[in-house]
C-alpha positions in Angstrom: -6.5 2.9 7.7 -9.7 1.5 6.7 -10.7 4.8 5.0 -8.5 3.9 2.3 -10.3 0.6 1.6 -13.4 1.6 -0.4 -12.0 2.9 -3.3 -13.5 2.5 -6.7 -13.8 2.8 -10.5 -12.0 0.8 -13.0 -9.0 -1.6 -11.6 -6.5 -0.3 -14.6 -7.5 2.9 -13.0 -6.9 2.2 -9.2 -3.3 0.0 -10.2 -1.9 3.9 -9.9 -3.2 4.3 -6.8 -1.6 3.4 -3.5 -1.8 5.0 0.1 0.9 4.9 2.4 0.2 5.8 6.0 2.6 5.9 9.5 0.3 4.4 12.8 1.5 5.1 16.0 -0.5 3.0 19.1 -1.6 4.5 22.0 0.0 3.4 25.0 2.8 2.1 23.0 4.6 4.3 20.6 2.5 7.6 20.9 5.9 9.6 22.4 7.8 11.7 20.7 6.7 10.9 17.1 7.8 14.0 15.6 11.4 12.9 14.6 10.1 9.2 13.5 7.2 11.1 11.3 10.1 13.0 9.6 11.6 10.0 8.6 8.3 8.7 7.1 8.3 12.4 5.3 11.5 11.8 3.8 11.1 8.3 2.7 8.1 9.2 0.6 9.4 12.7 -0.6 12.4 10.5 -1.5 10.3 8.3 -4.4 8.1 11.6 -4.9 4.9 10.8 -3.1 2.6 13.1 -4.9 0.2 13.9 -2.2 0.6 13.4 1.8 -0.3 15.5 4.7 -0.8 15.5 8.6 -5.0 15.3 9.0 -3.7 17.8 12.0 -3.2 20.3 9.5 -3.9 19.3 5.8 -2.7 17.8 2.8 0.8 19.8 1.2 -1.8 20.5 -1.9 -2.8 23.4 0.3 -0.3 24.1 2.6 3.3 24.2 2.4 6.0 20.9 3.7 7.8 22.9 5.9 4.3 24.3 7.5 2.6 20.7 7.7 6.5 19.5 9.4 6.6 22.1 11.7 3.0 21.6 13.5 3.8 17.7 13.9 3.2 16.9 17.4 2.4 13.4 19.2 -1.3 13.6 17.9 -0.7 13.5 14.4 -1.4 11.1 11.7 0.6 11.1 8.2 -0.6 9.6 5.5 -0.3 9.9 1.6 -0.3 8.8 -1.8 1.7 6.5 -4.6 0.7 6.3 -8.2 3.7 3.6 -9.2 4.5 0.2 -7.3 8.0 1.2 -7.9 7.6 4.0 -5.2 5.7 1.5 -3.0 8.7 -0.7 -3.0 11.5 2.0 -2.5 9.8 3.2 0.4 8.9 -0.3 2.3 12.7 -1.1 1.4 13.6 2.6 3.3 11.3 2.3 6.3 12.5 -1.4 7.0 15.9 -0.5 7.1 15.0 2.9 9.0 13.1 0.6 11.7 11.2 3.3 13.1 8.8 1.1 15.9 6.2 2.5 14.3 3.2 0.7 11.9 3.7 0.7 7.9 0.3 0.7 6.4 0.0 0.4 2.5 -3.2 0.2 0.8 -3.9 -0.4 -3.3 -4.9 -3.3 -5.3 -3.9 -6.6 -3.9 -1.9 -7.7 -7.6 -0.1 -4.8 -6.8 1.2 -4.5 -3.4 1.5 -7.9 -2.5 4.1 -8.1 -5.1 5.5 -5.1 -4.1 5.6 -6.5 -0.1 7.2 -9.2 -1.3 9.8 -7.4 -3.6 10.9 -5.2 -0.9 10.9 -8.6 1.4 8.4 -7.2 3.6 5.8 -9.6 4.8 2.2 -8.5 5.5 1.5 -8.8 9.6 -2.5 -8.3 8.4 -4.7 -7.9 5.7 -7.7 -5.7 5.2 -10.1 -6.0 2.4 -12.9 -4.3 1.4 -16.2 -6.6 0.5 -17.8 -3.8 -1.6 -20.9 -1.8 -1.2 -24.4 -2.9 0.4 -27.9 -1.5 0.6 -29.7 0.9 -1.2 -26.7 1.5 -4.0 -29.7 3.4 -6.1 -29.3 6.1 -4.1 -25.2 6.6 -4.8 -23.8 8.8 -6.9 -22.4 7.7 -10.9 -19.8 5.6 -10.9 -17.2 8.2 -12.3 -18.4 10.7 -9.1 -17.8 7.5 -6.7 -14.0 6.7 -8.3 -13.4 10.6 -6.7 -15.1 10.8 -4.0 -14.1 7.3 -2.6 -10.6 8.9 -2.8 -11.1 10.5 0.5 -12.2 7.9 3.0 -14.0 10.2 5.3 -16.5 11.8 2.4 -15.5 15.0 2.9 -15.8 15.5 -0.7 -19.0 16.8 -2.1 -20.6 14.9 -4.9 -22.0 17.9 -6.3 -18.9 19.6 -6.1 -17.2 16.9 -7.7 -19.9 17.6 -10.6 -18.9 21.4 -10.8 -15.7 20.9 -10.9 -16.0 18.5 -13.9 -18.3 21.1 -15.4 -15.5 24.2 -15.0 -13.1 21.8 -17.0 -15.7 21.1 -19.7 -16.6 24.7 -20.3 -12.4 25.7 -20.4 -12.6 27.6 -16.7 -9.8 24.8 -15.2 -7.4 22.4 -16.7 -8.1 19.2 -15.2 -5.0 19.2 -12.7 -6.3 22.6 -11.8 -9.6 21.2 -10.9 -7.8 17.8 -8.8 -6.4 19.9 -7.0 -9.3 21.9 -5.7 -10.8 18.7 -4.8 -7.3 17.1 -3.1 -7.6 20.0 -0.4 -10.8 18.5 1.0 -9.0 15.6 2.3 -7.1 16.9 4.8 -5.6 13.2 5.6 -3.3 13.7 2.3 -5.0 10.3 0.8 -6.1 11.5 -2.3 -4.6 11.1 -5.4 -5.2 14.2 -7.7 -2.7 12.3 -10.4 -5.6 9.7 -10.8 -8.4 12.0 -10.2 -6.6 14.5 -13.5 -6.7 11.2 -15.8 -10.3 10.9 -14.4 -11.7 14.2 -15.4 -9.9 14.2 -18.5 -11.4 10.9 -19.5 -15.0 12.2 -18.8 -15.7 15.9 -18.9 -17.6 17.2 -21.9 -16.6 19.8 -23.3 -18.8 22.6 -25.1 -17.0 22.0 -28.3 -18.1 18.1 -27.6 -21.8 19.6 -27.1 -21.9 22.0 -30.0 -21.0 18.9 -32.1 -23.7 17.2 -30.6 -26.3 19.7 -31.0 -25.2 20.0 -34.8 -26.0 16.6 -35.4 
């Protein structure tokens, strides 16, 4: 789960974004996980997780529930996404009651799930934080290219990419939840929020009605 940990961009920004994700261990609890994985499915489906998928198959921004449900098998992972503590909550309370054997993993903004831990009377067996960025930072990317990429833990997200696809919405060729999505189906863990990465867009792209006005002045 430590993937999820390096989010970024503006803290207001990442208080709508929370990962869920089900953890089997080998040895342990790696048998017959289809039927406990459905009940993770359900559980999140339940308080409208808005993106989740099997990294065995890919996120359901691509493909379709019953599709990613029906290739389950002992070697999958599920994972997925929040954008309210309110859902966090509903599901701890549903996955503590279901009792499944299997790890709960919930990552977001401390101020925000610990509070929701302790709401759904969960307590926290561990805690993993993230102590930032080191070395030659020069050579990242903007931060409003970072706050999308860092969505997908395993950087499977282009930066230039991210860059075109802000461009297509600035020149009217994709709405902004057109263009989140495109992105969300490079994650194939189902991690990314395309919610948050919509507001993102919307909060940056240039349009050429913004540059014509420009160029006029």
């Amino acid at each position: 789960m430590t993937h999820s940990l390096h989010r970024s961009g503006a803290i207001e920004s990442q208080k709508k974004d929370f990962n869920w994700f089900m953890y089997q261990t080998k040895g342990v609890n790696d048998i017959n996980i289809k039927p406990k994985a459905l009940e993770f499915i359900a559980a999140a489906e339940a308080v409208g997780s808005e993106n989740w998928g099997d990294v065995k198959t890919g996120p359901k921004t691509q493909y379709s529930i019953e599709e990613i449900k029906d290739k389950i098998s002992d070697k999958s992972r599920i994972r997925g996404v929040f954008t309210k503590r309110e859902q966090v909550i509903e599901f701890l309370k549903t996955m503590k009651e279901k009792d499944t054997g299997l790890s709960v993993v919930i990552t977001g903004v401390l101020s925000e799930v610990l509070p929701a831990c302790q709401e759904a009377e969960v307590t926290p067996h561990s805690i993993n934080y993230s102590l930032g960025v080191w070395g030659k930072k020069e050579n990242l990317p903007d931060d409003t290219t970072l706050s999308i990429t860092t969505m997908c833990g395993h950087h499977m997200i282009p930066p230039k990419y991210v860059e075109h696809m802000m461009d297509q919405v600035g020149k009217g060729r994709l709405t902004a939840d057109e263009a989140a999505v495109k992105l969300a189906n490079f994650c194939y863990c189902g991690i990314f929020n395309q919610v948050r990465c919509a507001d993102i867009i919307t909060e940056n792209v240039v349009t050429e009605k913004e540059v014509a006005v420009t160029l006029e002045e």
